[in-house]
N, C-alpha and C positions, 0 to 999 in steps of 0.2 A: 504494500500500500504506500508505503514513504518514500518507495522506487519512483512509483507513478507519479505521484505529487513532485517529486524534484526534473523527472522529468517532460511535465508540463511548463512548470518553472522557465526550466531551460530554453525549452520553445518559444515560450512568449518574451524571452531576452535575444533569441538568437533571429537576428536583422535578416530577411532574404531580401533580392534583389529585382523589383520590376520595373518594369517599364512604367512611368508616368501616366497618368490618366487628366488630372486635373492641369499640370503645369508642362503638355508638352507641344512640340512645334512642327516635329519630324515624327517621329517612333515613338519619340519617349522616355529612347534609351539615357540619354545627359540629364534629363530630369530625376529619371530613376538613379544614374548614380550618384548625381548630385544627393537625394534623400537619401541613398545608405551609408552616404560616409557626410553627410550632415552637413554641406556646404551648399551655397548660394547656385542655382541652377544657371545661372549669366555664368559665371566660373568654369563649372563643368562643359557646358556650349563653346565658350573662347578654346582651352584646351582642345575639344576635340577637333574645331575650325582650325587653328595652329596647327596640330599636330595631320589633320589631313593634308594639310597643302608642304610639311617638312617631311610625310614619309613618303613623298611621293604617290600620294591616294591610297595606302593600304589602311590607315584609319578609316578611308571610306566604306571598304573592306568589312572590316572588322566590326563596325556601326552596321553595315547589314546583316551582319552575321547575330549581334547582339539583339537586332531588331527583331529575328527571326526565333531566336533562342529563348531570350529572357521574356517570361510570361509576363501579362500584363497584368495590375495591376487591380486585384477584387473589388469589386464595387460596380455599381450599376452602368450596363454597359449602354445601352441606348440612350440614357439623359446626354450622358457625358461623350457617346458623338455628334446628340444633336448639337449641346454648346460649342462643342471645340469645333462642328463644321460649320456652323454660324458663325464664330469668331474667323475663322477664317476665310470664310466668304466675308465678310464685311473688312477686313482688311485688306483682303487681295482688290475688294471692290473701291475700296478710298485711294491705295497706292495705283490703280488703273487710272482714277479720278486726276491725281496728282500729276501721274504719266503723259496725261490727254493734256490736261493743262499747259504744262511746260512746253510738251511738241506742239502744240495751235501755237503757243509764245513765240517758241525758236523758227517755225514756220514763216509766222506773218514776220516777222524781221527780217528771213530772208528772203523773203518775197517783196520788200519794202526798200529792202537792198537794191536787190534782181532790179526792181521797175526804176528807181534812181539811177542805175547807172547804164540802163538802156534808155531811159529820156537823155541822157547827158549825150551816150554814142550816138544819139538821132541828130541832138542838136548838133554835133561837129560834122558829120554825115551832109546835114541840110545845109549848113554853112559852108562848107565846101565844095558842095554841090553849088549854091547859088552864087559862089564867086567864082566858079570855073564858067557858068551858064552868061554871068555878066560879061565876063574877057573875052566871051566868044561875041557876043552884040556890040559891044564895046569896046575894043582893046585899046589894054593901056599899056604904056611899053614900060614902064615903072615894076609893073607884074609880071615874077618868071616862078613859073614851079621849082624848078630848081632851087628855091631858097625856101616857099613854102612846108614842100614836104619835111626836109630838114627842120625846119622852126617847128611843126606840128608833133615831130618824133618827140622833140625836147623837152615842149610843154606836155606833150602828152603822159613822158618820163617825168618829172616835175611832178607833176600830179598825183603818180603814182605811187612814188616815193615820199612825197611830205601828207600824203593820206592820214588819216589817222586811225 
C-alpha cells in the first residue's frame, strides 16, 4: 500500500513533455519545452530560430520530428483549435491588411515617379521636336545640331546626377 502511494507521489512530480496547446505558433513543440524546463516561451522560439538557420536546417529536422513524437498536450481538443485557428486567421488577416497597404503605398509612388518622368521625356521630346520643325521653316544659321545634341547629353547628365 505505501509502495503505491509513493508511487503516485512520484508521478504527479515527474514533469512529461508536450506539445503546447494554449501558447503555441507552429506545433507547439518551443512552447512545450519552454513549460518543462520553466522558461519564457519567446526564449525557447529564438533558440530554436538560431539554432535552425546555424545547423544548417537540421533543427528544422528535429522540430518535425518532435512535432510528430511529442504528444500533445491533454485538455480539450476542439475549443483550443477553434481559438488558436481564429487567432490565426485574424493575424494572418491584419498582416495581409498591412501587406496590401504598404504595396498600394510603394505602388502609387512608383507610378507617380513613372508618370513624372515621362511628362519630363515628352516635354524634351516636344521641345526638340518643335525646334528642329522651326529651323526647317525658318532657318537660322546661329542653329547647328552639332552643339545641340552635345548640350542636351550634359544637361541631361546634370540632371541625373544632382537628382535626389
Amino acid at each position: 500500500m505505501e509502495q503505491k502511494t509513493e508511487h503516485r507521489a512520484h508521478e504527479e512530480h515527474t514533469k512529461k513533455l508536450y506539445r503546447s496547446r494554449k501558447d503555441k505558433i507552429v506545433a507547439g513543440v518551443a512552447a512545450g519545452i519552454a513549460e518543462y524546463f520553466s522558461i519564457d516561451p519567446i526564449i525557447a522560439r529564438l533558440v530554436f530560430f538560431i539554432l535552425i538557420f546555424t545547423s544548417g536546417g537540421f533543427m528544422f529536422l528535429v522540430y518535425i520530428v518532435l512535432a510528430i513524437v511529442v504528444p500533445q498536450e491533454p485538455g480539450e481538443e476542439m475549443a483550443d483549435r477553434k481559438e488558436s485557428l481564429k487567432g490565426f486567421v485574424e493575424g494572418v488577416s491584419e498582416k495581409a491588411e498591412t501587406l496590401a497597404s504598404e504595396f498600394q503605398e510603394r505602388r502609387d509612388h512608383v507610378r507617380d515617379s513613372y508618370n513624372r518622368k515621362r511628362t519630363i521625356a515628352g516635354i524634351i521630346l516636344v521641345g526638340i521636336g518643335l525646334v528642329a520643325l522651326l529651323n526647317e521653316f525658318f532657318p537660322v544659321h546661329w542653329f547647328r545640331w552639332s552643339v545641340v545634341w552635345p548640350s542636351a547629353l550634359v544637361i541631361l547628365g546634370a540632371m541625373i546626377l544632382f537628382r535626389k
